[in-house]
Every structure is written in structure tokens, then in C-alpha cells.
N, C-alpha and C positions, 0 to 999 in steps of 0.2 A: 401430462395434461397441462394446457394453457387456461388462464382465464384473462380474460380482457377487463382492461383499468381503466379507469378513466382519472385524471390528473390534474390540474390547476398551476399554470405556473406559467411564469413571468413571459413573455413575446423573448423577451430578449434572449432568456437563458434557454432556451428554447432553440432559437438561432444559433446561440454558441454549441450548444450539444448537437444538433445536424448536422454541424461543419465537422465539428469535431468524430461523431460516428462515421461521414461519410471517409474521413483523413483516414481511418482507422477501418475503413470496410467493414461496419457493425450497422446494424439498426440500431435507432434510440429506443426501442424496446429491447434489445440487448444488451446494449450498454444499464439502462437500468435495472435488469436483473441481474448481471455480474456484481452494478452496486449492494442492491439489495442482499445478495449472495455472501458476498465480504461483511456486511454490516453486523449480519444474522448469522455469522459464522458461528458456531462453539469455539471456545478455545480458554487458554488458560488467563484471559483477562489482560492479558499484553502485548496484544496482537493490535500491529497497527492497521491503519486503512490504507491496503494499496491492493493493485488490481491483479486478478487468478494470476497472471502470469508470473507477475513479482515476485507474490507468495509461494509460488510456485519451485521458484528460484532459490529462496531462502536457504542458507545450509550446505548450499551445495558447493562453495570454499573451503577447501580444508586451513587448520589453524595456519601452519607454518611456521610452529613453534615460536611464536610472539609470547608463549608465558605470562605470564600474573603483568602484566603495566601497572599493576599498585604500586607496587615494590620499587620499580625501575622512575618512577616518578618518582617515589617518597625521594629516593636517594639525591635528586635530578636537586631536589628543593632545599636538600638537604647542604648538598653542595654550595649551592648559588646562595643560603642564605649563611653559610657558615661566614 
């Protein structure tokens, strides 16, 4: 179910968001429910702000065995300052 908002904001930024939904083939009432949607996510508090698709993305790189880089830096430092 929809409900209709009504909103206050700036001419400009306003402009910039119609250019920018139209670049992107969204309405600016979609675009600010995706925002809305990200904002008001659940999650475990460390979840940054980027948009469904990003999030979406997340994880999906496997490691490729890069291992702990604590370790491989301590040493790097350890090195260079020896």
C-alpha cells in the first residue's frame, strides 16, 4: 500500500534529484523510498548507506586467501623500522 507525502525542500535539490532519477530511470518518489528503505534498515549497526543494489552486492567476493593483513603489516613495519 502507498501513502502520499508531502515534503519541503530546496528548488535546487530538487532539480538535482530529477535529473538524477530520470539518469537512472526511477521516479523521485522511488528514489526516496529506496533512501528511506536503506536508512530504516535493521541491521547489526554497521551497515553503511549505499543503495539496494550495492547492498545487495555485498559478500559476494570470495576472500582469496589474503589471510590476517595484521600480521603481514606488523612484519612490513617491523622491517622498515628495524
Amino acid at each position: 500500500m502507498t501513502t502520499k507525502l508531502t515534503l519541503s525542500i530546496d528548488e535546487t535539490v530538487i532539480k538535482k534529484a530529477k535529473e538524477y532519477a530520470a539518469k537512472n530511470k526511477k521516479s523521485l518518489s522511488q528514489l526516496v523510498e529506496d533512501f528511506l528503505k536503506v536508512l530504516t534498515a535493521d541491521g547489526d549497526g554497521n551497515q553503511h548507506m549505499c543503495p539496494p543494489l550495492t547492498a545487495s552486492l555485498a559478500g559476494i567476493i570470495k576472500d582469496g586467501g589474503i589471510g590476517d593483513l595484521r600480521e603481514e603489516y606488523t612484519r612490513y613495519l617491523q622491517d622498515k623500522y628495524q
